[in-house]
N, C-alpha and C positions, 0 to 999 in steps of 0.2 A: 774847248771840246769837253772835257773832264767835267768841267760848270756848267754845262750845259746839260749833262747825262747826270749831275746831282740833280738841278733844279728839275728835271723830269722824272727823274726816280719820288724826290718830295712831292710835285706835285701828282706821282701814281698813289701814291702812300695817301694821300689826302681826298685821295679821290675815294677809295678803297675804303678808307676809318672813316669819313665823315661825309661827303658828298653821295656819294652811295646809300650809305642808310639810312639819309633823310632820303632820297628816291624812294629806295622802297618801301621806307614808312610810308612817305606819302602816297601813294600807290596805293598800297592797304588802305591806307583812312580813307582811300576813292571805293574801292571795295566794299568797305564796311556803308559807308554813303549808298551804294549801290543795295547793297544787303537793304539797310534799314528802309529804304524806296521800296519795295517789291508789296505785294498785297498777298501774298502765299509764304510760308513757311517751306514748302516744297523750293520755292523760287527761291527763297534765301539759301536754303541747303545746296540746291545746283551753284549759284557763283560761289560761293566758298568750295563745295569741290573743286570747280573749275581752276581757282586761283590755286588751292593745294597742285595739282594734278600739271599746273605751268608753270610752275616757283620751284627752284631745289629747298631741299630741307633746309629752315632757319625758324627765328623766333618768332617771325609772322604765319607761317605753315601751320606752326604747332598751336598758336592762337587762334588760328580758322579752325584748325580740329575740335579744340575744345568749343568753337561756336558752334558748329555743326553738331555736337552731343546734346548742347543745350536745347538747341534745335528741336533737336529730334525726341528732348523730356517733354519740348513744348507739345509738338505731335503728337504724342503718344497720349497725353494730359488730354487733349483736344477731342481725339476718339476716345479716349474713355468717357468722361464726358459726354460727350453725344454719343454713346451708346445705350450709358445709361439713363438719357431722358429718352433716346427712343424706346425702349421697357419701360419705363416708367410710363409715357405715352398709351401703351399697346391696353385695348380693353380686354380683362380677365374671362375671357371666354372657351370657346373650344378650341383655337388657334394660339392661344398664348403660349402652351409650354413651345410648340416649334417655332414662334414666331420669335420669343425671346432667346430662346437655346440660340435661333440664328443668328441671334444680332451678335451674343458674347461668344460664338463658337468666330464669326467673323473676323473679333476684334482678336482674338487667339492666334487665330491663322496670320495675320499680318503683325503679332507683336508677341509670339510664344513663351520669351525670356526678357517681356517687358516690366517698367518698374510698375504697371497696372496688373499684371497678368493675375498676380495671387487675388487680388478684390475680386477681377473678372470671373474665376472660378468661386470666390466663396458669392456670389452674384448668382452664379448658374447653379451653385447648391439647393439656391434658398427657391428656386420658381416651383418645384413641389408644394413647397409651404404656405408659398404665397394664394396658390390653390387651392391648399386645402384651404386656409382663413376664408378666401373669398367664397367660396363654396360651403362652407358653415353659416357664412353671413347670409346669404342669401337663403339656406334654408330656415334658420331661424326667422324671416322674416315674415314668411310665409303665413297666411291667417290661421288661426285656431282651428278654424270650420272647413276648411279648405284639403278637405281629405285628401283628393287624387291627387292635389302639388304633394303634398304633404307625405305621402307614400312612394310617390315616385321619387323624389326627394330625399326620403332616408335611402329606399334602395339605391340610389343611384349613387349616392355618396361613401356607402357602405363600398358598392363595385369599383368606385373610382380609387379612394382612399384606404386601403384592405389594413393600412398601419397607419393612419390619419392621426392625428394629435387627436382629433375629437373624436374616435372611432368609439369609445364605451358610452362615452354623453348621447352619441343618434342610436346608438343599439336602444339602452334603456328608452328615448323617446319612441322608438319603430315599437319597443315593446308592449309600451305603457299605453298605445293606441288602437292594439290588436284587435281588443274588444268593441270599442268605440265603433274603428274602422268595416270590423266584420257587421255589424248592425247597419251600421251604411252602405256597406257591400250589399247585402241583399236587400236593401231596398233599391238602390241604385239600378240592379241587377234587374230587378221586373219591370223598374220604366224602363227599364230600358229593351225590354222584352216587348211591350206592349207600344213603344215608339218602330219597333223591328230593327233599334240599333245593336244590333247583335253583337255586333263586331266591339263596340263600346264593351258591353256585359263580359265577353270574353276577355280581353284586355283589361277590365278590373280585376278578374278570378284570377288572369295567369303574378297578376303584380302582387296581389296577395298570396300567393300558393309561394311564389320565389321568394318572397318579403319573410314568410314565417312558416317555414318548410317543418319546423319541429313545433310548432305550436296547435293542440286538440283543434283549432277552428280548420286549420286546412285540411286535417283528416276530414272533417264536415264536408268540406268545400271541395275535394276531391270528389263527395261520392254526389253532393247536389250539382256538381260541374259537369255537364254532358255536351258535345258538339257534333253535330253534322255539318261540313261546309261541301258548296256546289262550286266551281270556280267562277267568278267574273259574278255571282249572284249569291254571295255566302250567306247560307242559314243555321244559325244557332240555336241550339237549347239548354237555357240554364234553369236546373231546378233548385228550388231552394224551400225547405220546411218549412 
């Protein structure tokens, strides 16, 4: 009896040090097998939790956790990533700054104290800028000749960019065309009188009057600026010397 209750206690013993943790080695490497099968990083993170969450603590527990971190660097890399080609994507238009603010306000919300988060904000710094470049470019591109882009253009870039990187560069050019502009103003201004597009004539006087509020041509053009409108039928009168 006594040899009998050794030979059983050895073979607990044996069972305990070395049959057992090739079990749950083996196990895990079924796990891991399982893991590396999955088409989702989400799906790999659920079995590892799972097997943490059925296993007591041991050195296979603490090796799914740190897979699951890694995991989730992978994750996180992934929507960063495709955040930033969806901005990158987005055309620079009138929908871009909420369009891209949304995508990194997004990726924020789902990853606040992630190892992206800091880019993600100096990302969301930079879409004013990227606006203004874009919006400089395109007015520079504009023809020579091409007065009403060309005025609408500096003002509007003035209105949009009030602290623009290139705010003194379109001042001096809004400046340097005053004269130009106002000579085309008023011819513009009588065909456009004699076609009865009034509405046209008006709309060029209000864009020069805003464009160059302190400049002697808009005192002018204040007092040769006259309007009558009728509603649904509007008629103008622009006089000009």
């Amino acid at each position: 009896m006594a040899i009998f209750i050794v030979v059983l206690a050895a073979g607990a013993a044996a069972w305990f040090q070395v049959i057992d943790p090739m079990l749950v080695k083996k196990e895990y490497t079924e796990i891991l097998a399982q893991v590396t099968s999955q088409t989702t990083l989400e799906e790999q993170e659920i079995i590892l939790q799972s097997y943490i969450e059925s296993h007591p603590p041991g050195p296979h527990t603490l090796a799914a956790e740190e897979r699951i971190k890694e995991i989730f660097d992978l994750i996180q890399k992934r929507e960063f990533e495709s955040a930033v080609l969806q901005v990158d994507a987005l055309p620079v238009d009138e929908n871009y700054k909420a369009s891209a603010t949304a995508i990194y306000t997004g990726y924020l919300d789902q990853f606040p104290d992630g190892i992206y988060a800091e880019k993600v904000r100096r990302k969301q710094s930079e879409i004013p800028s990227i606006i203004d470049n874009n919006d400089y470019t395109a007015l520079k591109a504009i023809g020579v000749n091409d007065y009403d882009k060309r005025i609408v253009a500096y003002h509007d870039y003035l209105q949009e960019h009030p602290d623009g990187q290139y705010r003194e560069e379109v001042e001096l050019l809004q400046s340097d065309m005053c004269e130009i502009y106002y000579r085309y103003l008023k011819k513009e201004v009588k065909v456009s009188d004699q076609k009865k597009e009034w509405e046209r004539g008006i709309w060029l006087c209000d864009k020069f009057i805003t464009s160059y509020e302190k400049n002697p041509f808009t005192y002018s053009t204040h007092h040769f600026f006259r309007r009558a409108g009728v509603c649904g039928s509007a008629v103008f009168y622009v006089y000009f010397s």
